[in-house]
N, C-alpha and C positions, 0 to 999 in steps of 0.2 A: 587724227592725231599725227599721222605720218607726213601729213604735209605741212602742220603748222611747225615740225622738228625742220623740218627741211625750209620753209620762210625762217625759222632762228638763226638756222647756220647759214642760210645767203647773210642776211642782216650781219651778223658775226662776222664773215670773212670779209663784208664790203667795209664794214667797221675796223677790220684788221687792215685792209690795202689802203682804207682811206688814212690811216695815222701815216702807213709808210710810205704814201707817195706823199702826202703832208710833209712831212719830216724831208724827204727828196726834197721837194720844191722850194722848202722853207732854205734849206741849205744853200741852193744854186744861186738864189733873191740875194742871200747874202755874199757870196761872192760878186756877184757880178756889183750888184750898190759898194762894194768895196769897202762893206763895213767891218768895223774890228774884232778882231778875235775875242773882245771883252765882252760884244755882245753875240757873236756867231758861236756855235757849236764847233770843237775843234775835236781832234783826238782823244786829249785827254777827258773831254765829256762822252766819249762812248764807252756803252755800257762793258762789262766782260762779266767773263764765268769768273767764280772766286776759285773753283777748284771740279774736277772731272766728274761725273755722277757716278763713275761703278758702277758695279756690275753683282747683283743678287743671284743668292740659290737656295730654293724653298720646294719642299717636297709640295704635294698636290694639294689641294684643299686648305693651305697656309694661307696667311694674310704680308704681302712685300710692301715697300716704299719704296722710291726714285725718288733722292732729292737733286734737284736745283738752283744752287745757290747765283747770285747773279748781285754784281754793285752796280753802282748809278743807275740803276733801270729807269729812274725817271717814271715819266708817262708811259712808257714802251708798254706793250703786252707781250704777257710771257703766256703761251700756248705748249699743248701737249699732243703728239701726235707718235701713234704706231707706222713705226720708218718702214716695215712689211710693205704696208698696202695705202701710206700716207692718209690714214681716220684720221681724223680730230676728233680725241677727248675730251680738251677741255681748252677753255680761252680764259686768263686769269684766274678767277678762284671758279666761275661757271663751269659744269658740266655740261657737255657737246651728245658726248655718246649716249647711244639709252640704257646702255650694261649699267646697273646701279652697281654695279662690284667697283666702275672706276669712279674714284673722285679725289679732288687736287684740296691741300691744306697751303697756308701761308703762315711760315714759321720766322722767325727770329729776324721779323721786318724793322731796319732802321732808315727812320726817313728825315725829312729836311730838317724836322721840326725837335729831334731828337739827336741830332750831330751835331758839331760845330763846322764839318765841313763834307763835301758833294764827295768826298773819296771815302767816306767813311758807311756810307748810304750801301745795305746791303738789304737783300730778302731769300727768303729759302721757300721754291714752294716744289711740295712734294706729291707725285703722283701713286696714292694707293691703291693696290690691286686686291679684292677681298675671295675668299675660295678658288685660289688659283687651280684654272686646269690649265691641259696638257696644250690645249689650244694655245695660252696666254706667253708659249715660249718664244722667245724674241725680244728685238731690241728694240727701245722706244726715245722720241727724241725731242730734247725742251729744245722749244723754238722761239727767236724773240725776233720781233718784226723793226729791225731796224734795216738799214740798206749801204752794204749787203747785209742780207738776214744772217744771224749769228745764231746757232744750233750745236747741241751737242747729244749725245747717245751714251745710254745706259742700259744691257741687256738683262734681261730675266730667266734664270734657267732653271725649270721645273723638274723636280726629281719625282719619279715615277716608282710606286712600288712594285715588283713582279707581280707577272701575271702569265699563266698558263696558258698557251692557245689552242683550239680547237682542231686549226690545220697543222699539221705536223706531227702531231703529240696522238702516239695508239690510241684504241678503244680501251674503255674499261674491263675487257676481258680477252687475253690473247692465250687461242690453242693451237697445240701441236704436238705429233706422234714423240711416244719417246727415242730417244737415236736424233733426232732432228734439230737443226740450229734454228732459236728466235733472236729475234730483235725487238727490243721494246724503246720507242722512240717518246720525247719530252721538247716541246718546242715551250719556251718563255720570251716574255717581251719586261719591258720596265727601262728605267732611265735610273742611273746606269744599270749595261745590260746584267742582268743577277745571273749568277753561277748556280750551275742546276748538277742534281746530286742523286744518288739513288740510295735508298735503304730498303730491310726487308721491313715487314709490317709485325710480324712477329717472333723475330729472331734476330739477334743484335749482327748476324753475318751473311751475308750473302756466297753463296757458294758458285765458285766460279773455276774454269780449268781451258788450258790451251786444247791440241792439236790429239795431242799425248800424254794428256797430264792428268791425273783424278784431280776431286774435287778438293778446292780448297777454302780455306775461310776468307773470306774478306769484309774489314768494317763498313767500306759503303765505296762507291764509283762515282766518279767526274763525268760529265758531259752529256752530251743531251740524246745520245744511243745507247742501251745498253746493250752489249750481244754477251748469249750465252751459246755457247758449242756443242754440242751432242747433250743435248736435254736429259738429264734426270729426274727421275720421280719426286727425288729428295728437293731440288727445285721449284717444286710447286709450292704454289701460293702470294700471297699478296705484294708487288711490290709499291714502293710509295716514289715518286718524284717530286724534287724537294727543291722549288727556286727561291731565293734568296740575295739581295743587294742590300743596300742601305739603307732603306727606308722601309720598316716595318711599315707589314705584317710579313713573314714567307708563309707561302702558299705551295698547295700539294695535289696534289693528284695519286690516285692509286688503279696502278693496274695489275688484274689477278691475272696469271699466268697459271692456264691447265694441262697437263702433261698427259694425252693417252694412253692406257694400253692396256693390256690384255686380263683376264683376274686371275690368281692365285688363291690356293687356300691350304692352309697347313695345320692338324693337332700336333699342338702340343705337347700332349700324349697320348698314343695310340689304343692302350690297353690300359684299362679301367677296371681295379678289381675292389669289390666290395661285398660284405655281409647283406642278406637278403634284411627288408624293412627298415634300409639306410636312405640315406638322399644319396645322387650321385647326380656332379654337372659332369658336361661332356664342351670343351671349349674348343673351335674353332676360328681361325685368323686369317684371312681375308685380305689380299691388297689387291685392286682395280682402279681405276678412273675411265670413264665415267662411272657411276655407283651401278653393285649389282643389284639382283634379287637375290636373296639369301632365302634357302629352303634346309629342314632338316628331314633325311627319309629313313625307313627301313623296309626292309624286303620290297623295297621300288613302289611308296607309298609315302605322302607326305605324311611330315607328324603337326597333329595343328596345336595350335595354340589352348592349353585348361585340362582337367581334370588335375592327371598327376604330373602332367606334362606342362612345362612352364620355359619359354624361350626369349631371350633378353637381346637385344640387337642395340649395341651401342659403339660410334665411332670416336678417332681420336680427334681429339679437339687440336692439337699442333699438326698432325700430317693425317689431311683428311681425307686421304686414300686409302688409308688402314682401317679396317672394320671387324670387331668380334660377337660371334651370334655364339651365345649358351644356350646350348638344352637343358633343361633341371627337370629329373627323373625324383618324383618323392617315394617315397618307401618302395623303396625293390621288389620287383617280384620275380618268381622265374619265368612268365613268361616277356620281364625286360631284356632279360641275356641276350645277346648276339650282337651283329654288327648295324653301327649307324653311320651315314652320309649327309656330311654338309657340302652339298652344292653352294656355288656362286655365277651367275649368270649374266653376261651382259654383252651391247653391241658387237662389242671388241672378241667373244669369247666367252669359253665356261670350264669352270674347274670345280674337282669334286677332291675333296680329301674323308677316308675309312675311318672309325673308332671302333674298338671292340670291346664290351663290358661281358665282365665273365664274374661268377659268383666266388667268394670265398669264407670258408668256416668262422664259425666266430671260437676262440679260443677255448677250451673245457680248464677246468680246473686241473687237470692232471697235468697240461700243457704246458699251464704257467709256473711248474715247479723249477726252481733255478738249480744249475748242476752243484750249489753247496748243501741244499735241502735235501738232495738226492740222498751224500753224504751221509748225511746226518740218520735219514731212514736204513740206510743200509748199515750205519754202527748200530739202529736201534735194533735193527734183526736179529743183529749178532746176537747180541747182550738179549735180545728174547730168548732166542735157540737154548745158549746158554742154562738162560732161567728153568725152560723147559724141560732140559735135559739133566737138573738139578734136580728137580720137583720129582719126575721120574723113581730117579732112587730115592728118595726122601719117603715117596710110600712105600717103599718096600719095607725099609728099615723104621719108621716111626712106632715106637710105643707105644700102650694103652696111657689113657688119660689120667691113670690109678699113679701110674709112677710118677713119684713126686721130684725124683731125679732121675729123669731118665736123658740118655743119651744117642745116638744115632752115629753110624757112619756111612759118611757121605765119598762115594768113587767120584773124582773127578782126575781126568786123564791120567788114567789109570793108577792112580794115587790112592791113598785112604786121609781123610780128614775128618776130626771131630768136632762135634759141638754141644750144649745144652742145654736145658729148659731152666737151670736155676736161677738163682738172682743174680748171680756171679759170671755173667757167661765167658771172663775173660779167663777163668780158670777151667777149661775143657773135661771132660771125661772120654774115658779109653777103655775101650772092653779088653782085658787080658785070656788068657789059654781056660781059665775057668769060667769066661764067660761071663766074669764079677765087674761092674765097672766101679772105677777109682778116680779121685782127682788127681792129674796128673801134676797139677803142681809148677813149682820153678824144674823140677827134674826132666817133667815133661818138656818145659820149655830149651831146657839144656838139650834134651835128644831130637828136637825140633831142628834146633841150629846146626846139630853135629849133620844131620841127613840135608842131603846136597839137595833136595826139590824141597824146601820150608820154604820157602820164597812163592811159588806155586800154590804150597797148603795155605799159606797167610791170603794172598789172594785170591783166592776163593773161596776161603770162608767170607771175605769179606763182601763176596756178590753174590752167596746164599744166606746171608743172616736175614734181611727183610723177609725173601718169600718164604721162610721156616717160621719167621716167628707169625704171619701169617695163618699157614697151614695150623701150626697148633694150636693156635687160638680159635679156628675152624672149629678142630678136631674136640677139643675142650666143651665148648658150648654144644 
């Protein structure tokens, strides 16, 4: 196959030199026979370009054209050739090369038979390049074989979309102690070259700081170093490098950034107080990188994992050097009381933080009286005592159940007051010097008013009438 390509293209080119020394010789014959311009080739019969080819730009995998427009071409052959490394393509509408991506059209041909005149004779032929790559950059050159040969150029420039490289650009994971300065490096290639970018992966900022400066926020950094200065914790995690030009797609790369150092562990709360056959967690928090072992102990014995005893170990999902391990103690007992230790253990070191669970009462009812109920108990005391000390005299003085009116007098602070059993109780009875008792009437009520403690007898008749009427109804049955 490769040699019969190579007899085509001898055959071709000897086909090409043979028209153009043809055409030479034809020329010279007529010079020298001195024959006339009517029938010699003169100037005005040589062919030209109608207009320059330009110059294309097609991203990669595109499909270009190079036209060639050319008048009077005549018999001439118009040829296509990469001016790089002088291939032939193609020799009139035939393809040369064996890339099937190149092949030559002829477009908007006017010939003898279509003009009225040889200045009007044009053709267009176009050289197509099909899935352009990166290689096909360059200029290429319509060649027409007359003498001197008349040639022109038109270059193709392939845009290239970013691409990440291998040498230059970190690993996918760079560590280092905390305190320490990193560098995360990003090499890209592409036509034209893309501007490459850093973001974090899961936070819209990047935290960044000079010499002497805390940390600050930033939306995202230019160019293809990132440096960070005395490394923070808070700085760990994912970052992305982001190259970008004009011709999609941008492309990324991501490198995780791990920060060392030593673990920490901190309750929460130190002292835990609860009622005996309650639940109680005990929480502990945790910062390390690399990851510890997390252990919970008492009296310098691990606690394992089941019965009553249930421990939960889960970290954070944004900063994943933070870790919390629950103990969950079910129903209390007293021998859970005392002190527990969560350890954290790793390369870097080990830290232990104390809890102390101590028992407390559950509330009795006397406890939960509020200071107005107290109040309230204490006026009732009163107003009992009172009653008590009512009742007291009330038997002393009480009559037989015979008397149909009978009366009583009642001592209240150091007072005498009356009352009685009839239907009428608002009309009182009084024992006079004979011993006889009477209703005392409005008269009574007039000598009531005139003595300066009625006020006193009114009120307390009125907080001995219940328990009297009471009692004689006792007494009665």
């Amino acid at each position: 196959m490769r040699v019969a390509r190579l007899l085509l293209c001898c055959v071709l080119l000897e086909d090409y030199s043979t028209n153009l020394g043809g055409t030479a010789i034809t020329s010279d014959a007529m010079r020298q026979d001195g024959s006339s311009s009517a029938t010699n080739p003169t100037l005005s019969d040589v062919p030209s370009f109608s207009e320059p080819i330009g110059n294309v730009t097609a991203a990669i995998g595109k499909e270009v054209a190079l036209s060639c427009t050319i008048k009077k071409v005549g018999n001439y052959k118009v040829g296509w050739l990469r001016a790089e490394d002088q291939t032939i393509l193609s020799m009139g509408e035939r393809r040369v090369t064996h890339s099937p991506r190149f092949f030559v059209t002829l477009e908007n041909a006017k010939t003898k038979n279509q003009t009225q005149s040889r200045e009007e004779e044009e053709a267009t032929w176009q050289l197509h390049i099909r899935s352009l790559k990166e290689a096909d950059r360059g200029c290429y050159m319509c060649q027409l074989n007359t003498k001197p040969m008349l040639n022109q150029l038109g270059c193709v420039d392939v845009l290239v979309p970013p691409d990440i490289l291998s040498t230059g650009t970190s690993d996918g994971e760079v560590s280092v102690l905390e305190g320490e300065n990193a560098t995360l490096s990003c090499k890209a290639s592409g036509r034209p070259p893309p501007r490459v970018f850093w973001r974090r992966e899961k936070s819209e900022f990047i935290l960044m700081r000079g010499i002497h400066d805390p940390l600050m926020p930033m939306d995202s950094l230019s160019g293809e170093r990132l440096e960070l200065i005395r490394v923070d914790r808070r700085q760990m995690g994912a970052y992305l490098c982001i190259a970008r030009n004009e011709v999609p797609p941008a492309v990324s790369k991501r490198v995780n950034l791990k920060v060392n150092f030593p673990p920490s562990a901190k309750a929460p709360n130190q002292l835990l107080s609860s009622p005996l056959d309650t639940n109680v967690s005990l929480v502990c928090l945790i910062e390390a990188y690399p990851k510890t072992i997390n252990l919970w102990m008492r009296k310098e014995k691990v606690i394992m994992n089941g019965g009553r005893y249930e421990i939960d170990e889960r970290g954070d999902p944004e900063e994943e050097w933070k870790t919390t391990i629950v103990l969950k103690i079910r129903r209390l007992e007293k021998m859970d009381l005392g002190e527990y230790t969560c350890s954290a253990s790793s390369s870097m070191g080990k830290a232990e933080a104390n809890l102390r669970v101590y028992e407390i009462e559950r509330p009795t009812e006397s406890s939960r009286v509020t200071p107005t109920n107290s109040k309230r108990l204490n006026r009732g005391k009163s107003k009992s005592g009172q009653g008590a000390m009512v009742n007291r005299v009330f038997h002393q003085q009480v009559s037989t159940p015979a008397m149909q009116k009978s009366t009583a007098r009642l001592i209240y602070n150091n007072r005498y007051a009356t009352t009685s059993t009839t239907a009428d109780p608002r009309a009182p009875l009084i024992k006079d010097h004979g011993n006889v008792f009477k209703h005392n009437g409005n008269n009574d009520k007039q000598n009531l008013k005139d003595r300066s403690d009625a006020p006193a007898l009114v009120t307390g008749s009125k907080q001995i009438v219940l328990p009297l009427c009471l009692i004689l109804f006792s007494t009665v049955r």
